[in-house]
N, CA, C and O atoms as a GROMACS GRO file, in nm:
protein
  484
    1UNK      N    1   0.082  -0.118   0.000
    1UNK     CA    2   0.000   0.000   0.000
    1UNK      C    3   0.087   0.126   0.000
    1UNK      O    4   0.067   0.223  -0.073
    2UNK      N    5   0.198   0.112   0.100
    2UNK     CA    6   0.283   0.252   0.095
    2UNK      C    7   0.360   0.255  -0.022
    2UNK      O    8   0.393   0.365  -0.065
    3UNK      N    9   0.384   0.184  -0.065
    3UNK     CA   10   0.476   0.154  -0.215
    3UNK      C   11   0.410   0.196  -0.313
    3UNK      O   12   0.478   0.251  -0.400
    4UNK      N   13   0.216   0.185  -0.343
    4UNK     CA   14   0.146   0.232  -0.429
    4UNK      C   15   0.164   0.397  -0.401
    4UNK      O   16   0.225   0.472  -0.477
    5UNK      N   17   0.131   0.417  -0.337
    5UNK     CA   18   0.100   0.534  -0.275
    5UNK      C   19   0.235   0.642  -0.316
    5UNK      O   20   0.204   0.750  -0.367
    6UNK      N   21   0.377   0.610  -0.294
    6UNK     CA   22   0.492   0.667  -0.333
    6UNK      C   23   0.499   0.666  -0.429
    6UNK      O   24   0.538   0.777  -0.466
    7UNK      N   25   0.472   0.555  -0.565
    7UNK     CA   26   0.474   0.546  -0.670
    7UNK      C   27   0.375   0.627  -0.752
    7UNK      O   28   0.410   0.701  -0.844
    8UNK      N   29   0.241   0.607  -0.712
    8UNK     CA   30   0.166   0.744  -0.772
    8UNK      C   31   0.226   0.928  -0.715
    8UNK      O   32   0.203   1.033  -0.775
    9UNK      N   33   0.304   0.908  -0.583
    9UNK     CA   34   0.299   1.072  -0.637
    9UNK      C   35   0.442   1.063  -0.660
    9UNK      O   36   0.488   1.171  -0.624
   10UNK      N   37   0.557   0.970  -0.712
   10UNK     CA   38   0.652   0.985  -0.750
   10UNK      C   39   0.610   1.033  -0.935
   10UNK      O   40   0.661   1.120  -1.006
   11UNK      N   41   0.502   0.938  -0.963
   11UNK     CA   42   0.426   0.964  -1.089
   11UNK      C   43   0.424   1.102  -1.127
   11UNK      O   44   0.471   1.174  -1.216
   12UNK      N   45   0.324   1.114  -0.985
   12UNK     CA   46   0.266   1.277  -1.066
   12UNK      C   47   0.339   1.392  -1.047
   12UNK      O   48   0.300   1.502  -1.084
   13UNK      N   49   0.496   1.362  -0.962
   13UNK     CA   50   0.609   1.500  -0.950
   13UNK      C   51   0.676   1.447  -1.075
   13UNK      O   52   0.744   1.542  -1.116
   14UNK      N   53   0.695   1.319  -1.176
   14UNK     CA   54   0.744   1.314  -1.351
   14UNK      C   55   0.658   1.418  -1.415
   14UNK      O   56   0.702   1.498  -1.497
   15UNK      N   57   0.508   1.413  -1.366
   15UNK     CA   58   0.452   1.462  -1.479
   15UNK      C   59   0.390   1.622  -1.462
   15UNK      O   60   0.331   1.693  -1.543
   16UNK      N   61   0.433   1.649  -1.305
   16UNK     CA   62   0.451   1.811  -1.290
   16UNK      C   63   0.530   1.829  -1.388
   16UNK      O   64   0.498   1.881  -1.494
   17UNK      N   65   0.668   1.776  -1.353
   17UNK     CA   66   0.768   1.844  -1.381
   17UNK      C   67   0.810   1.859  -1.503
   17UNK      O   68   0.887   1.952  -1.529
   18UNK      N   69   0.762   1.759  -1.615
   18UNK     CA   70   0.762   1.784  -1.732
   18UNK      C   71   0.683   1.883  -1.794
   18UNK      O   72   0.733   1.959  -1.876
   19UNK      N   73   0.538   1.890  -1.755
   19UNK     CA   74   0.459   1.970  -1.763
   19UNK      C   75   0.493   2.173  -1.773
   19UNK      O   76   0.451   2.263  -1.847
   20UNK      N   77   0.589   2.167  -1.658
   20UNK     CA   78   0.727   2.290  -1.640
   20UNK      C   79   0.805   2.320  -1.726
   20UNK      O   80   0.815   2.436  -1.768
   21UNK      N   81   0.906   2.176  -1.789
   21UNK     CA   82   0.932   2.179  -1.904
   21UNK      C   83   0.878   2.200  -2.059
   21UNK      O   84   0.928   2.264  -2.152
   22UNK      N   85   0.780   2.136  -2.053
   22UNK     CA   86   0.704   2.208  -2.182
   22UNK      C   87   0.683   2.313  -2.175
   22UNK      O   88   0.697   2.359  -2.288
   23UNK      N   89   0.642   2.428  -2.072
   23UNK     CA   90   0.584   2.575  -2.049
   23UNK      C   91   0.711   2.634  -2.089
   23UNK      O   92   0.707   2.739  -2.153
   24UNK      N   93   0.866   2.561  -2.050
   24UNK     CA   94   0.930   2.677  -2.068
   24UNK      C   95   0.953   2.626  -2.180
   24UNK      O   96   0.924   2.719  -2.256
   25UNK      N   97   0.987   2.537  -2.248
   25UNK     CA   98   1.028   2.496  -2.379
   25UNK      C   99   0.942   2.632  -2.479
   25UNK      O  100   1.005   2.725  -2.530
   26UNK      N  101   0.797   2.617  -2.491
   26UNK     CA  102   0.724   2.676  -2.556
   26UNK      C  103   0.776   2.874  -2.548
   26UNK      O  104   0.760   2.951  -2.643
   27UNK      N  105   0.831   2.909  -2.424
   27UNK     CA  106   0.907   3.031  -2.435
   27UNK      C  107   1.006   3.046  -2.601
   27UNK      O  108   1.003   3.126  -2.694
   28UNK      N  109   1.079   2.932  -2.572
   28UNK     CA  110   1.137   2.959  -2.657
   28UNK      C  111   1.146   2.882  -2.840
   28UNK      O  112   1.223   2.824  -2.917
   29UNK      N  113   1.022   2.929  -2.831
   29UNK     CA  114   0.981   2.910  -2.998
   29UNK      C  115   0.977   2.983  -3.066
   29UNK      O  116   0.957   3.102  -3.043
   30UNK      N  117   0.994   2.934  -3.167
   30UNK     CA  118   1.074   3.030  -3.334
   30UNK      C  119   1.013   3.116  -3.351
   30UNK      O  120   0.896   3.078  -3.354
   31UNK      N  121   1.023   3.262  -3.371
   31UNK     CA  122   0.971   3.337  -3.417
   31UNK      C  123   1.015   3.357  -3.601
   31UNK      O  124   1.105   3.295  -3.657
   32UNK      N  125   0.918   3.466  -3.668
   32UNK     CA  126   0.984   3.465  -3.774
   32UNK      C  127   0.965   3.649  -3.789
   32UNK      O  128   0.877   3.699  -3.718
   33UNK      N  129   1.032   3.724  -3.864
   33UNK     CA  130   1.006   3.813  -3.903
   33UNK      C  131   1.061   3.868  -4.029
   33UNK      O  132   1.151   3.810  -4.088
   34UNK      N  133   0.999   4.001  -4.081
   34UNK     CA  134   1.009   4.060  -4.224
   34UNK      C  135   1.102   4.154  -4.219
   34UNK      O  136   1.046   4.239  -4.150
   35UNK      N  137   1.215   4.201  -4.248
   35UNK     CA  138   1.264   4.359  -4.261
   35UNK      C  139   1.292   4.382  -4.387
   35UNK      O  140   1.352   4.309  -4.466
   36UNK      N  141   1.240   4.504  -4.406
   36UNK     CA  142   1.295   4.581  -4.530
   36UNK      C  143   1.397   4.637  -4.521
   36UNK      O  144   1.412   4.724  -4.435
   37UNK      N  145   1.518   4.594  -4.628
   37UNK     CA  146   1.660   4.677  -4.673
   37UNK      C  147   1.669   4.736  -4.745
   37UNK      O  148   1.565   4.771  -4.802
   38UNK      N  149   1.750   4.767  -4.774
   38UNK     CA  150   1.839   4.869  -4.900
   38UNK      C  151   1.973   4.740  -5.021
   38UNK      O  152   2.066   4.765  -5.098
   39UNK      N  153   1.913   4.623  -4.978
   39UNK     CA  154   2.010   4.551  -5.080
   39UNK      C  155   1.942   4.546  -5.195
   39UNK      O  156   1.821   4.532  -5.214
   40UNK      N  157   2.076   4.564  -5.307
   40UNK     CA  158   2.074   4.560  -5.453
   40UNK      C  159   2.053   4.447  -5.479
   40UNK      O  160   1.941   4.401  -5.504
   41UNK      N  161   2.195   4.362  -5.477
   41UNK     CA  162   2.208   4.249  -5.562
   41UNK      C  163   2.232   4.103  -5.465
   41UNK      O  164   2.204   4.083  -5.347
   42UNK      N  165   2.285   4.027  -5.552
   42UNK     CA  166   2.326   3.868  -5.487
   42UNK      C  167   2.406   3.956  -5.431
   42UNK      O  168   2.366   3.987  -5.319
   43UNK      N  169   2.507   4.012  -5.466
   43UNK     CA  170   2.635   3.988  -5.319
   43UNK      C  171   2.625   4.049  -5.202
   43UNK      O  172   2.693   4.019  -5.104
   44UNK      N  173   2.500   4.183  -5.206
   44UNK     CA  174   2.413   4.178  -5.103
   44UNK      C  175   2.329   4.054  -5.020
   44UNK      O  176   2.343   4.026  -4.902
   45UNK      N  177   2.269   4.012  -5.084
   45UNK     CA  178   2.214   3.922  -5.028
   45UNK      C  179   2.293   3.763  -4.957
   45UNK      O  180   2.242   3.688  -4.875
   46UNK      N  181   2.437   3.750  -5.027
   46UNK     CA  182   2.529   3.677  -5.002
   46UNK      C  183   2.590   3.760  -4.855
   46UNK      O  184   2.660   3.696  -4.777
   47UNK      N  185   2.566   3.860  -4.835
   47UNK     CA  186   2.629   3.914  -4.701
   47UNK      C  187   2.558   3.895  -4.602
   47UNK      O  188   2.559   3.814  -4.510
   48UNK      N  189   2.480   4.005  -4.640
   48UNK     CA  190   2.327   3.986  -4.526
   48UNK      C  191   2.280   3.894  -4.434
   48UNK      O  192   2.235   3.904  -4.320
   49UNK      N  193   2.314   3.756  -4.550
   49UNK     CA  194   2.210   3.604  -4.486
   49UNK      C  195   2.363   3.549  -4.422
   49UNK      O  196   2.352   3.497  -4.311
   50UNK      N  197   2.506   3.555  -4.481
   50UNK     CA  198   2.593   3.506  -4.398
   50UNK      C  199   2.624   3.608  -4.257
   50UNK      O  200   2.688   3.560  -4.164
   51UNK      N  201   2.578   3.737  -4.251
   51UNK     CA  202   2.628   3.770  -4.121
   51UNK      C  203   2.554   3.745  -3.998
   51UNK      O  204   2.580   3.723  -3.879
   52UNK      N  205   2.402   3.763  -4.107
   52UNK     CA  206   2.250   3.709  -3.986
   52UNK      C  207   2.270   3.545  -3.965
   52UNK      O  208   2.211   3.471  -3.887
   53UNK      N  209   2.353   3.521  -4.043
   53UNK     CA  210   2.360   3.323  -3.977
   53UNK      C  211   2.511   3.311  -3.852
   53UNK      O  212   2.547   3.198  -3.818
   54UNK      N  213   2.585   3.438  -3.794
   54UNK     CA  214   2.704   3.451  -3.686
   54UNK      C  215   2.578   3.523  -3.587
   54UNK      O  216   2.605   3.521  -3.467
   55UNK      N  217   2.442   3.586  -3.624
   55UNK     CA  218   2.395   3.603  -3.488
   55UNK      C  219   2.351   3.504  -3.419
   55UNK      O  220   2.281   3.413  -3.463
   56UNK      N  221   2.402   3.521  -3.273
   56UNK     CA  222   2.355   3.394  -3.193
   56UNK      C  223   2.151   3.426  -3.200
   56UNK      O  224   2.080   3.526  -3.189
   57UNK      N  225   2.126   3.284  -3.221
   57UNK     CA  226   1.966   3.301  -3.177
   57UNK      C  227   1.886   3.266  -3.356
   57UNK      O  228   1.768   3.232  -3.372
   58UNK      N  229   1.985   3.287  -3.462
   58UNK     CA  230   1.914   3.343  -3.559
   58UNK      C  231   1.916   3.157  -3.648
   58UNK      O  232   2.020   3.093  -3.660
   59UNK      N  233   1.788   3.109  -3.695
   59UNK     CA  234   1.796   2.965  -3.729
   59UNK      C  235   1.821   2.984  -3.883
   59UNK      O  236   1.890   2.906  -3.949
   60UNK      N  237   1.767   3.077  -3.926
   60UNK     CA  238   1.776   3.093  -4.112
   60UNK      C  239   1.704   3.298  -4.106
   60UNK      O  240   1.637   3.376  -4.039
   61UNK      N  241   1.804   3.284  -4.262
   61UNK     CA  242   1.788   3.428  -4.302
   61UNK      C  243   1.775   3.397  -4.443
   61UNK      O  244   1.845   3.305  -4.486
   62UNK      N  245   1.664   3.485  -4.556
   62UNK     CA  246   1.628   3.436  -4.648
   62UNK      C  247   1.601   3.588  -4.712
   62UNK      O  248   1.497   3.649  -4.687
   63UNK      N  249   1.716   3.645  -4.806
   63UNK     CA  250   1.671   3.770  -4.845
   63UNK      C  251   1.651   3.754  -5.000
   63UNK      O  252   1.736   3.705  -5.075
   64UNK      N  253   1.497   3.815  -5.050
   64UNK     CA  254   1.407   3.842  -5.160
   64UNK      C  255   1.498   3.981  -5.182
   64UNK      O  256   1.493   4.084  -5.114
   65UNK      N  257   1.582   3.953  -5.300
   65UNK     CA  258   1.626   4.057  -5.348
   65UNK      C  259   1.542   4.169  -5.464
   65UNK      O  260   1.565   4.289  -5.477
   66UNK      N  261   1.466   4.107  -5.519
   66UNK     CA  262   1.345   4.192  -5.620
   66UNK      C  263   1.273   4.287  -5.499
   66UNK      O  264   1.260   4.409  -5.507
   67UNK      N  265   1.232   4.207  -5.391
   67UNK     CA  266   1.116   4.301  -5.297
   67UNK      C  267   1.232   4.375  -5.168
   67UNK      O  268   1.190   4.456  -5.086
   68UNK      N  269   1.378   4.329  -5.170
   68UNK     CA  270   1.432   4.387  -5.055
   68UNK      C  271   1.436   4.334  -4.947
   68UNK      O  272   1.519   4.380  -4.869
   69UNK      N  273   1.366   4.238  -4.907
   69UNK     CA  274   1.302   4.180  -4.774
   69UNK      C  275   1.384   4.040  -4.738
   69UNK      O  276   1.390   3.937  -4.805
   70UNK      N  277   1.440   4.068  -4.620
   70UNK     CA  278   1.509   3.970  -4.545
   70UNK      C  279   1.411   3.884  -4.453
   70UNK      O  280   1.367   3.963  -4.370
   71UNK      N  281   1.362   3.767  -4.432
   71UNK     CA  282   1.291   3.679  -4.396
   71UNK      C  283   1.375   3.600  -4.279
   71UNK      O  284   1.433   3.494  -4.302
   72UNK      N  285   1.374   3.665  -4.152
   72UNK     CA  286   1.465   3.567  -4.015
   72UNK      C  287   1.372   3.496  -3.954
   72UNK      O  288   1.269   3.542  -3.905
   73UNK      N  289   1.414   3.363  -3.956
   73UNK     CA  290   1.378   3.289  -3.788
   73UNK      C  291   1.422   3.290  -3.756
   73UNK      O  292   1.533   3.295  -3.811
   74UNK      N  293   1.411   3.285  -3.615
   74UNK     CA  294   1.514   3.300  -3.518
   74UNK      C  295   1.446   3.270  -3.345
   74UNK      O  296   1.325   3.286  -3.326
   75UNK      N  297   1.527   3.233  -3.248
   75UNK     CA  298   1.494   3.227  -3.123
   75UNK      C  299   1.490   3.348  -3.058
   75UNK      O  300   1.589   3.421  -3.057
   76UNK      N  301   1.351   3.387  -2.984
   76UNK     CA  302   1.378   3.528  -2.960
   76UNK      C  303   1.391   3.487  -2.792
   76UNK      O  304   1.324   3.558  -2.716
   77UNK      N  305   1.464   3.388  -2.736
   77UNK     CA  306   1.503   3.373  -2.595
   77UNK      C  307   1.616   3.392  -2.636
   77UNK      O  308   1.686   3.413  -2.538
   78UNK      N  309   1.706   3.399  -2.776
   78UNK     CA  310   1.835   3.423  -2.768
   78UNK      C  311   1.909   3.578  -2.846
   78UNK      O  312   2.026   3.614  -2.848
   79UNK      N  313   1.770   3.651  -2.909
   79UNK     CA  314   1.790   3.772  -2.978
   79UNK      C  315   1.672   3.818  -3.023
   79UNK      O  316   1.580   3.737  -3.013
   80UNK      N  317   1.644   3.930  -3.074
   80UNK     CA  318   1.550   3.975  -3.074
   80UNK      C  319   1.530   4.094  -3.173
   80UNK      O  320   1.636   4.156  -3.186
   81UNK      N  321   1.409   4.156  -3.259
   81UNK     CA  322   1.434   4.250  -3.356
   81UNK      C  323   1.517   4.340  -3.354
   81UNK      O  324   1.577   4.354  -3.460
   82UNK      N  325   1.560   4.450  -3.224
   82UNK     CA  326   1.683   4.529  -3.297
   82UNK      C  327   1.790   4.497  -3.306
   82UNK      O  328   1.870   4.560  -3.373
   83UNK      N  329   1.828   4.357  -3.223
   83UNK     CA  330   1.946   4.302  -3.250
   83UNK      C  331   1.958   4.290  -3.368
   83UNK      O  332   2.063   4.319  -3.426
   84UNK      N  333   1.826   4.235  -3.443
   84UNK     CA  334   1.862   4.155  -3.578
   84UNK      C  335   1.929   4.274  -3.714
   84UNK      O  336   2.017   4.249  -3.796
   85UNK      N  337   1.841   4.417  -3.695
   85UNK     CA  338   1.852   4.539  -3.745
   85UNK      C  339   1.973   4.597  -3.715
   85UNK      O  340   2.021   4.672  -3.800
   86UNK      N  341   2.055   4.571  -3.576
   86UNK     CA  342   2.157   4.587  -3.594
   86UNK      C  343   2.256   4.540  -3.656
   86UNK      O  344   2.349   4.602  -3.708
   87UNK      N  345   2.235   4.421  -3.651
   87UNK     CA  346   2.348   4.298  -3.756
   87UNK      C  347   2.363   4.359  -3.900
   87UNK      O  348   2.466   4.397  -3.955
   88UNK      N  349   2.228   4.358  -3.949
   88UNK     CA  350   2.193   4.440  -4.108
   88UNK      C  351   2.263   4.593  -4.123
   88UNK      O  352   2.331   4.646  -4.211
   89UNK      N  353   2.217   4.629  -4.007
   89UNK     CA  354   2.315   4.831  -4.002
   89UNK      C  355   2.479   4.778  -3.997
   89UNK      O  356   2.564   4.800  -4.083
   90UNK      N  357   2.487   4.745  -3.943
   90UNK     CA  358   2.654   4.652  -3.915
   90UNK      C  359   2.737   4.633  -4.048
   90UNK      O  360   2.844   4.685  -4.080
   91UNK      N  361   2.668   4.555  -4.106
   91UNK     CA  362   2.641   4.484  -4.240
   91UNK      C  363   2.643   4.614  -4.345
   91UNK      O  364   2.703   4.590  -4.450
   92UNK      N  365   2.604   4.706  -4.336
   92UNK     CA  366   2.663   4.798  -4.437
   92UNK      C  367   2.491   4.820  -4.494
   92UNK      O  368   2.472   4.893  -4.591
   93UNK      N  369   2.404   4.771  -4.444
   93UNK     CA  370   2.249   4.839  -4.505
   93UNK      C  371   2.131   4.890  -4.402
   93UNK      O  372   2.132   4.853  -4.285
   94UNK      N  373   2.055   4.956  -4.441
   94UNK     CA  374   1.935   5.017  -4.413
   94UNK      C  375   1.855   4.889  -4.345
   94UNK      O  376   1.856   4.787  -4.414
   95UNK      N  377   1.795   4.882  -4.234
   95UNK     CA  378   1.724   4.784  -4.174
   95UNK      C  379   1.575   4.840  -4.131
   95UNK      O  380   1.562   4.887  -4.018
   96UNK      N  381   1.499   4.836  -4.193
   96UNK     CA  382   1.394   4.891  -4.179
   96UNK      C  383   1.396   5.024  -4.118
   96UNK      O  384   1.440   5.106  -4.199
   97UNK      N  385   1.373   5.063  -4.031
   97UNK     CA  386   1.387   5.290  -3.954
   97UNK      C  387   1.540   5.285  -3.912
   97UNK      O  388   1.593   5.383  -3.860
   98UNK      N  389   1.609   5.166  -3.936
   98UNK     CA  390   1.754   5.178  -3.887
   98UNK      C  391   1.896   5.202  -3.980
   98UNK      O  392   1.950   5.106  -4.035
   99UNK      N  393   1.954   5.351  -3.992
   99UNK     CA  394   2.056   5.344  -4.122
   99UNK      C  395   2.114   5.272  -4.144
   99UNK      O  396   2.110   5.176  -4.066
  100UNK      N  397   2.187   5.266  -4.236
  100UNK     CA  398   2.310   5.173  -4.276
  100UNK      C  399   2.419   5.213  -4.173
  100UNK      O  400   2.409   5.330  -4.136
  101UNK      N  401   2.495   5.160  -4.132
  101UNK     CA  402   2.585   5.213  -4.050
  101UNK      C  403   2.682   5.276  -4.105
  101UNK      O  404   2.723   5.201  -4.193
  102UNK      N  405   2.743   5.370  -4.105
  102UNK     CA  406   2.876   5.438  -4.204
  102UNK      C  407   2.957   5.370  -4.222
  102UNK      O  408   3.006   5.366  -4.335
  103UNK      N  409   3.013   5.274  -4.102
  103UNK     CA  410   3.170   5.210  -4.114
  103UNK      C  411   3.142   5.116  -4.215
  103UNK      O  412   3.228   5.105  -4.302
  104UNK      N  413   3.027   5.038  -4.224
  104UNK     CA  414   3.004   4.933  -4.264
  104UNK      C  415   2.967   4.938  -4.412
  104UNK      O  416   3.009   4.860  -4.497
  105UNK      N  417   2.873   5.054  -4.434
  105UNK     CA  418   2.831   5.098  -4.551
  105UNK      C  419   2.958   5.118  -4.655
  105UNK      O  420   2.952   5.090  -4.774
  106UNK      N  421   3.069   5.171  -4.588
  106UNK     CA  422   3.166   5.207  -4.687
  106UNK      C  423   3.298   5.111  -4.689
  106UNK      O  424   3.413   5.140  -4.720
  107UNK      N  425   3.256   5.018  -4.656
  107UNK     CA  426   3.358   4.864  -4.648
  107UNK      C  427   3.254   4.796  -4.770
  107UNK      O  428   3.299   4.700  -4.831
  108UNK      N  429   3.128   4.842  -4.803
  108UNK     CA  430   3.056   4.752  -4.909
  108UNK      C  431   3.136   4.781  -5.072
  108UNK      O  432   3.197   4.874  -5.125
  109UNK      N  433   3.096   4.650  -5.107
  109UNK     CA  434   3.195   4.709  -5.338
  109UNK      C  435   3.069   4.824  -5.324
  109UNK      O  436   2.984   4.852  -5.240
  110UNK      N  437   3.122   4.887  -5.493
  110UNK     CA  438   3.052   4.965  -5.492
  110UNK      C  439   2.890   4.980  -5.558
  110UNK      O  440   2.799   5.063  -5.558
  111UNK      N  441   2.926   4.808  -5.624
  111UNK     CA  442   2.805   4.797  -5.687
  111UNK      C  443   2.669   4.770  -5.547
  111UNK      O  444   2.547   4.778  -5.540
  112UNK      N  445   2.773   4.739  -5.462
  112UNK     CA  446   2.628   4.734  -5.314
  112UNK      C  447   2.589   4.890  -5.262
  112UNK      O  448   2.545   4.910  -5.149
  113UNK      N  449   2.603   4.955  -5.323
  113UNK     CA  450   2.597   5.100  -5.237
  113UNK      C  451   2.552   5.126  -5.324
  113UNK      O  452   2.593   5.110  -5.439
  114UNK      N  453   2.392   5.202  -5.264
  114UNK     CA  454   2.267   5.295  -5.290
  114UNK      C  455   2.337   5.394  -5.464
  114UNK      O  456   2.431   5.467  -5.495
  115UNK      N  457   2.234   5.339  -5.518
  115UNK     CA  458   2.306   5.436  -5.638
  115UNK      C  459   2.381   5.365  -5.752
  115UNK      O  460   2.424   5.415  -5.856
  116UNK      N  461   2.392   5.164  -5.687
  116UNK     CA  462   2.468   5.084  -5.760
  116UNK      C  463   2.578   5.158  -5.823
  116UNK      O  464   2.583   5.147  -5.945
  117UNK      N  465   2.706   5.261  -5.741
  117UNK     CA  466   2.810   5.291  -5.773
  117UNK      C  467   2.852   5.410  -5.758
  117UNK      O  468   2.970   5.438  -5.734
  118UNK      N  469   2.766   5.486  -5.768
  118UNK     CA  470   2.775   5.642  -5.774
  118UNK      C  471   2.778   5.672  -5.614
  118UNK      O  472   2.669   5.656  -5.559
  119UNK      N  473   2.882   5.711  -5.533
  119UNK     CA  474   2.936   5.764  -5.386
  119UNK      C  475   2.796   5.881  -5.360
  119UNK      O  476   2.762   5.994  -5.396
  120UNK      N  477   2.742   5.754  -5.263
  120UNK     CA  478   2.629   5.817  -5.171
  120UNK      C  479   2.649   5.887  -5.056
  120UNK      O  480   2.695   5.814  -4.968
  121UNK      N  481   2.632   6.008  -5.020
  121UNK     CA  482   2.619   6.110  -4.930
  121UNK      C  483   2.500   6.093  -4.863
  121UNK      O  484   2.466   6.174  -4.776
   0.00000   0.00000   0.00000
């Protein structure tokens, strides 16, 4: 009888406690989001998606070069939208209300810079 008895609430502290685990697991599920850039071409888009794949948190980056739009999933228990806008400003482009960063902007060729060549002010 005492053996049943330990065994059911040894039971039901497995299945609290997993129960805990799923709640927090579910914290940290994928988000996805949209930003609009300022990239031209592939070797834009060859930058962009390799620097957003060194942010910690970020699972895939997928930039639509015709519409501009960078497509992240990512864990937002490990980063989060302005991080991601910063990576992109970093990166030498426009991240949706966030500039290009200067240092970065002018480390880009020139065919990546606003104007496809012509020295943007």
């Amino acid at each position: 009888m005492l053996r049943n008895l330990f065994l059911t609430a040894l039971t039901s502290l497995v299945l609290l406690g997993s129960s805990f685990a799923t709640a927090s697991a579910s914290d940290d599920k994928e988000k996805e989001v949209k930003l609009k850039t300022s990239a031209i071409c592939g070797m834009c888009k060859a930058r962009i998606e390799r620097n957003l794949a060194f942010e910690k948190g970020v699972k895939e980056a997928d930039l639509d070069v015709k519409t501009k739009v960078v497509t992240i999933k990512y864990n937002p228990a490990k980063t989060d939208v302005a991080k991601l806008k910063a990576n992109i400003s970093k990166t030498g482009y426009d991240a949706e209300d966030v500039p290009a960063d200067e240092v970065g902007y002018n480390k880009l060729p020139s065919c990546c810079k606003k104007g496809g060549g012509m020295d943007h002010q």
